[in-house]
N, C-alpha and C positions, 0 to 999 in steps of 0.2 A: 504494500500500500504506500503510493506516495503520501507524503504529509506536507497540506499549505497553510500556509500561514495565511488567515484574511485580514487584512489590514482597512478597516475603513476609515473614510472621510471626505470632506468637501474637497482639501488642497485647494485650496482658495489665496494663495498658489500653491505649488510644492512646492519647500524648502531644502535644505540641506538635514535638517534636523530628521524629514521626514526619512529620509534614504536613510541616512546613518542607523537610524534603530531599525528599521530593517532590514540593514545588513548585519545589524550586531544580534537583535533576537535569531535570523535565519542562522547566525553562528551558535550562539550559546542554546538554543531551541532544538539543533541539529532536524531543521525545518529542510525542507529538498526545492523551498520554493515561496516566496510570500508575493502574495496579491494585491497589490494597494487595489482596492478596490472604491473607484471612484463613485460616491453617493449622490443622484442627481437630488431629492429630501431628504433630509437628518429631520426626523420626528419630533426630535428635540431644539429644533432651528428650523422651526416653519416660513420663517421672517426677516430670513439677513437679507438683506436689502442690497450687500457689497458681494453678492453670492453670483459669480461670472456662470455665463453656459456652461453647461452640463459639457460639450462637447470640447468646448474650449480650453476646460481645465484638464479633460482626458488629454488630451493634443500637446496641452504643456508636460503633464507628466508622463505621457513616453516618450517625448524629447528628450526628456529630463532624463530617464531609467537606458536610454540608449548606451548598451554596453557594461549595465550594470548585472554581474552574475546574478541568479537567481531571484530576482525582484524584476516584477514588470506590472505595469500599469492595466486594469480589468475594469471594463465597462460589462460586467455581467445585468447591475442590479437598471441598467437605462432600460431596461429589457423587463423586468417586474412592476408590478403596480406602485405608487404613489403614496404616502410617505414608504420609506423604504426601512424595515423594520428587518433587523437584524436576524432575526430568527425564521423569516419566511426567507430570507437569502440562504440560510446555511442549510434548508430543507431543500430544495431549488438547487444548490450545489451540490450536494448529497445526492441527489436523483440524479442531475445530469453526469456525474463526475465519480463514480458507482467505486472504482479505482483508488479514492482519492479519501484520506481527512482532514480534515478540516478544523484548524484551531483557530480561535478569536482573539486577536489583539487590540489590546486597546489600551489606555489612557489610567494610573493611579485614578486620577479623578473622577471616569467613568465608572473603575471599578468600585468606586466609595459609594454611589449611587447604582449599583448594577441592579437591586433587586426593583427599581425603578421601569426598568426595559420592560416591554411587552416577552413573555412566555420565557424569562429568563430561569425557572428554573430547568425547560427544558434542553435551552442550551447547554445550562452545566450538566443538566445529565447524558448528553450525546457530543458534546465537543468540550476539549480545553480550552480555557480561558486564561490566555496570558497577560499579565497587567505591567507595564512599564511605569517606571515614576514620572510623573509630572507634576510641576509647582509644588503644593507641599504633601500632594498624595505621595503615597509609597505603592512601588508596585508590588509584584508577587516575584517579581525577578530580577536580580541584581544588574542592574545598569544605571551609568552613570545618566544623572539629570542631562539635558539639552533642552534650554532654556530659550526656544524658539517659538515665533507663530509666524501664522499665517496673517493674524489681526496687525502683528510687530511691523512684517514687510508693508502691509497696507499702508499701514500709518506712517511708516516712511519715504514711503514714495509719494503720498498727500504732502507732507512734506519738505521734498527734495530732496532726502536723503538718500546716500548711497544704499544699493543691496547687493554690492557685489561678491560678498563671502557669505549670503544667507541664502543664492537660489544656484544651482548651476550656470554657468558663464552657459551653457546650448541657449537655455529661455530666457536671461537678463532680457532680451530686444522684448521677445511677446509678453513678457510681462510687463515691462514700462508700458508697453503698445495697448494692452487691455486694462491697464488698473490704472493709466494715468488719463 
């Protein structure tokens, strides 16, 4: 059985932060494969108003993952219904991908609030649930803080500020191009 790593979120843009930990959980997870899995709704962000096309942000992040081992960019959930709820994704993936398991990655902070998710104890009963630190959450696995956003880059390119050590040098251009 291969083993993927599903990594979701907006990447509103992708950063450097983003890659890094999933190359570092696909290392210390001994994963065969992690999915950033671009989410056209987050259920829980009905409303961001600075949230680029769906298609737009796929496009920046396989730019971005071009040539990066084992992490590549998945537009699986553009393809499922609206909001996009984690647990009808990893059933969905499970059916099509029969070969395949499937562990969830996410955020200390998500996981402080996980029993908040729609059908989350079924998740912990049919998939791992890997938690990374972020801000003052702790995760369930030892990795170093990276203390990046997406909101961070926003706000610096509003303004004027450099992002040249916060997104890959491939999408610096599309990204000035769409968020400025």
């Amino acid at each position: 059985m291969k083993r993927i790593g599903i990594f979701g979120g907006s990447f509103n843009p992708i950063h450097n932060g983003h890659i890094a930990l999933a190359q570092a959980v696909l290392r210390q997870c001994a994963l065969d494969e992690v999915w950033l899995m671009v989410s056209p709704q987050n259920p829980l962000k009905r409303h961001d108003a600075d949230l680029l096309d769906d298609h737009l942000r796929l496009e920046m992040a396989q730019i971005a993952l071009e040539g990066v081992e084992g992490v590549k960019a998945c537009d699986y959930e553009f393809r499922l219904p609206k909001p996009s709820y984690t647990w009808n994704t990893l059933q969905h993936l499970s059916k099509d991908y029969p070969d395949c398991t499937f562990s969830l990655l996410i955020g200390g902070d998500n996981w402080a609030h996980f029993q908040r998710w729609r059908n989350w104890q079924e998740i912990m009963a049919h998939h791992e649930v890997i938690a990374y630190p972020r801000d003052e959450y702790p995760g369930t696995i030892d990795l170093p803080l990276i203390d990046l956003s997406s909101t961070e880059i926003r706000q610096r390119l509003r303004n004027g500020e450099s992002i040249d050590d916060l997104v890959p040098q491939s999408i610096i251009p599309l990204v000035k191009k769409y968020y400025c």
